[in-house]
C-alpha positions in Angstrom: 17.7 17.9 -83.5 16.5 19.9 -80.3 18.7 22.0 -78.9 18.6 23.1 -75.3 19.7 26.5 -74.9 22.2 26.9 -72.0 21.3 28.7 -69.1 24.1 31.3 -67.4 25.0 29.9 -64.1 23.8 31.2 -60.7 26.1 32.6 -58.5 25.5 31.4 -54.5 25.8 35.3 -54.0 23.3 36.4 -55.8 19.2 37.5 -54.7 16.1 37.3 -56.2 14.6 41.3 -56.3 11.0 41.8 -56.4 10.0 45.4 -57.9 8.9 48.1 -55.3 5.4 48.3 -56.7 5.1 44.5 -56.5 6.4 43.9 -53.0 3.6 46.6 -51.7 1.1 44.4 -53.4 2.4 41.7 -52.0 2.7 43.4 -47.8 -1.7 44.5 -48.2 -2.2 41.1 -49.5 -0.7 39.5 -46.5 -2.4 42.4 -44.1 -5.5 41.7 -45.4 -5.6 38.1 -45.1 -4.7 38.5 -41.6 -7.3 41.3 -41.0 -10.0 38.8 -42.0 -8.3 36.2 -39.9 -8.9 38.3 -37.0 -12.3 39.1 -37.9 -13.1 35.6 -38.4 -11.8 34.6 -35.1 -13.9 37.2 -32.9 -17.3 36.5 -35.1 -16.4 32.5 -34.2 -16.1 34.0 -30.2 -18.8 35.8 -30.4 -21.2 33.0 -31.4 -20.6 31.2 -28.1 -20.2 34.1 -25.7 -22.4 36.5 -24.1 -22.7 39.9 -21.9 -23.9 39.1 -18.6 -25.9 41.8 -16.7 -22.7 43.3 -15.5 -21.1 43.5 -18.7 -18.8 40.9 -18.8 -18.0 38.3 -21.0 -19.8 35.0 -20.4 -20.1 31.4 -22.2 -23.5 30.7 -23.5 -25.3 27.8 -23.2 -24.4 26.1 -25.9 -20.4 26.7 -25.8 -20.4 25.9 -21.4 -22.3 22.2 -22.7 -19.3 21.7 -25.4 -16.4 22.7 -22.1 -18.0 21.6 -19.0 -19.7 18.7 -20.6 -23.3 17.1 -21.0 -24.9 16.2 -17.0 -24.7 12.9 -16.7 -27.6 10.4 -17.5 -28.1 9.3 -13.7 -28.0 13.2 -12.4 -30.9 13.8 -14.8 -32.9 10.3 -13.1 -32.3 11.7 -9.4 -33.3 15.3 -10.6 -36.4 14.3 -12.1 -37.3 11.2 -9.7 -36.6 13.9 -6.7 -39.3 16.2 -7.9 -41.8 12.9 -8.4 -41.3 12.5 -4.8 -41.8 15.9 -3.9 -44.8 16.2 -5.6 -46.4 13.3 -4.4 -45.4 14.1 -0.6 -47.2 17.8 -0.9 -49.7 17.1 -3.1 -51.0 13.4 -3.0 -51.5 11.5 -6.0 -53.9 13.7 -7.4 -51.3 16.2 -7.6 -48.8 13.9 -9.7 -48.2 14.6 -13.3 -45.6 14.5 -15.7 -46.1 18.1 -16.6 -45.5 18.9 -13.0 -42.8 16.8 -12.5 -41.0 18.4 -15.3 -41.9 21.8 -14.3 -40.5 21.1 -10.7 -37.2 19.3 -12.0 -36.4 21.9 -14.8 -36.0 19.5 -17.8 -38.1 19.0 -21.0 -40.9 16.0 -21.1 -38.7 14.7 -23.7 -36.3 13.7 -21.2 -38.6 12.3 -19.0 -40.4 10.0 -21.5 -37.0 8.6 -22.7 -37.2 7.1 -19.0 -40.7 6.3 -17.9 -43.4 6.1 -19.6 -46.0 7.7 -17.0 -45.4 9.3 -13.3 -46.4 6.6 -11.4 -43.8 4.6 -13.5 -41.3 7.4 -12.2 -42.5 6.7 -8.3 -42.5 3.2 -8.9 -39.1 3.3 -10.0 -37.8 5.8 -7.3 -39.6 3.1 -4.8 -37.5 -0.1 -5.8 -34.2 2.1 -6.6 -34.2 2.1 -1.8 -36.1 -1.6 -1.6 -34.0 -3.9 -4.7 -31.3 -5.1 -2.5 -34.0 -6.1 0.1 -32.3 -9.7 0.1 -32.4 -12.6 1.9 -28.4 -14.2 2.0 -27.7 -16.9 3.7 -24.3 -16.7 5.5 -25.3 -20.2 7.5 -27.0 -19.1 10.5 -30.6 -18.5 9.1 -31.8 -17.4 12.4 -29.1 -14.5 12.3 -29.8 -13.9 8.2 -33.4 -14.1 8.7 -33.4 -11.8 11.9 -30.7 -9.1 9.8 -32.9 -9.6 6.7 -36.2 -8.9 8.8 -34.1 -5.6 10.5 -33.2 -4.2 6.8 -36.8 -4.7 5.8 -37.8 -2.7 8.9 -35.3 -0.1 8.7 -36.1 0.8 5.0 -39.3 1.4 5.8 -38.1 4.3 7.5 -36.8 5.9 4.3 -38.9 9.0 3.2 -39.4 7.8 -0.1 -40.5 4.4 0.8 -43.0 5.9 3.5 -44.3 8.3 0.9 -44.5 5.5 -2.1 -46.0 2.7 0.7 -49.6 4.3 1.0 -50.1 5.3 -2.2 -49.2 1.9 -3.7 -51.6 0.4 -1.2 -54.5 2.5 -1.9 -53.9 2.1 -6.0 -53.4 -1.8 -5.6 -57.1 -1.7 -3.8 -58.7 0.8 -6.9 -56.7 0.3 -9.8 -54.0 -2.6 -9.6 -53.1 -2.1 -13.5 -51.4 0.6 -12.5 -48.7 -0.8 -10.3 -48.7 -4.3 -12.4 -45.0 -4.0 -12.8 -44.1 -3.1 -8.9 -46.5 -6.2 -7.7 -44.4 -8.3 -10.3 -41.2 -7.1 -9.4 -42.2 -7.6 -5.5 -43.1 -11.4 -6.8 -40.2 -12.0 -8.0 -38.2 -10.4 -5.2 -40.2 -12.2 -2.6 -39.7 -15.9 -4.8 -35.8 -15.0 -4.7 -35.8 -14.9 -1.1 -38.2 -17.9 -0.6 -35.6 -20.0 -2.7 -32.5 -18.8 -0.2 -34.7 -19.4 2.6 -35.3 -22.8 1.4 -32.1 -23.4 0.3 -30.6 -22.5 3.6 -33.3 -24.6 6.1 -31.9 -28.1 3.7 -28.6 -27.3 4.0 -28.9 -26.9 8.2 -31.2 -29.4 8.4 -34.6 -27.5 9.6 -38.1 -28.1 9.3 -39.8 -25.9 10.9 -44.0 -26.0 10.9 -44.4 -23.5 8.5 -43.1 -23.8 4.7 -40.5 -20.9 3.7 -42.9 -19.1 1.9 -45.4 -18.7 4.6 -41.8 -17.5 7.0 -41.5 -14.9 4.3 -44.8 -13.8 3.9 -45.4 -13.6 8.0 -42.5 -11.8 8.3 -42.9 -9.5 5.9 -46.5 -8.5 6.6 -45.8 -8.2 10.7 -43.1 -5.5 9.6 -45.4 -3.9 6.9 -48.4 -3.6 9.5 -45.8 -1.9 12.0 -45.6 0.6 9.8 -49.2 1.0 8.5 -49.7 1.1 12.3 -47.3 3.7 13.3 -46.1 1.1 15.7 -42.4 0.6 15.9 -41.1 -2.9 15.2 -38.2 -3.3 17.7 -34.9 -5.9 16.8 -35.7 -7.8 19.7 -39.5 -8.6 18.4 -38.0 -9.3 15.0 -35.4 -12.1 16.5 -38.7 -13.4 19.3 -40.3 -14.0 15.9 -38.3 -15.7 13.4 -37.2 -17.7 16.3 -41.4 -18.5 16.4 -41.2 -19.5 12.9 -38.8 -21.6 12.4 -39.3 -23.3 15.5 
């Protein structure tokens, strides 16, 4: 039979006591481990910080991303369709390139390919980002929504990067129209929207005019454009005289 041997009691009173020599191991143990601590902690800091030309402390690159945060997707679009713009109103088309755009923007090529495959792509973006919500809506006066759709057409016109992005679309539709395939097919489909409100709107008033609503579109339209080919201004008042004319 196995016998436990009894143990003495513990008094509440009493205190464990740790030998002197052990207790000094035991105080440079703890000093060292918070020595390295320390050390530890300023190599971490020093990975992300940096001495300015003044001496101070600053955040590098890498650690003011992590803080102040990644710029957003559409600060990098403006940035780099900006400097496509620029470009093209200093140096022409000739002068447009991705490489330059880049260069004038600040930002890798990588960046800009993850948006747009070419420059033109770029200007051709920048382009229907002012004329998308060129829009015919029918509120039920067509005369007054065709008249205010005819003004907004006229009005963006006016826009720098439209009056930069008009002549050069014009002179590559005339040389080489693969280029600009997908603005003419976004125009299309634009310009078939509207002709679908305008007809929409003439059979719910109860209009026939002469002309059908494509041709009112297309008229329209191409007085405004050759106003501003023309450097001829394109008042409201002609604008309501000639809707009025074509629908009669």
């Amino acid at each position: 039979m196995l016998v436990t041997p009894s143990l003495p009691p513990v008094r509440p009173s009493a205190r464990l006591t740790i030998p002197v020599d052990l207790r000094f191991i035991y105080v440079s143990y703890v000093s060292c481990v918070m020595m390295q601590a320390c050390v530890n902690s300023k190599a971490r800091r020093s990975r992300y910080t940096c001495v300015d030309g003044e001496g101070r402390a600053s955040m590098s690159g890498k650690r003011a991303d992590a803080i102040m945060g990644r710029p957003r997707q559409d600060e990098l679009d403006e940035r780099l369709l900006a400097s496509a713009i620029a470009l093209l109103t200093e140096h022409g088309q000739a002068g447009l390139s991705v490489n330059r755009i880049c260069q004038h923007a600040g930002l890798p090529r990588a960046t800009f390919y993850r948006r747009w495959p070419s420059a033109m792509a770029a200007v051709i973006d920048a382009y229907h980002r002012r004329m998308g919500d060129a829009l015919l809506i029918d509120r039920g006066d067509i005369h007054a929504d065709l008249t205010a759709w005819g003004i907004g057409v006229r009005d963006r016109y006016r826009d720098p990067v439209i009056g930069v992005c008009v002549p050069i679309f014009r002179d590559a539709y005339r040389t080489d129209p693969d280029r600009i395939a997908p603005m003419v097919e976004a125009l299309r489909q634009r310009r078939n929207m509207n002709v679908g409100t305008l007809a929409q709107a003439l059979s719910a008033q109860d209009l026939s005019p002469h002309l059908n609503p494509f041709d009112i579109i297309y008229t329209l339209n191409a007085a405004i454009d050759y106003g501003h080919s023309a450097r001829q201004e394109v008042s409201d008042a002609f604008i309501a005289r000639l809707v009025h004319a074509l629908l009669g």
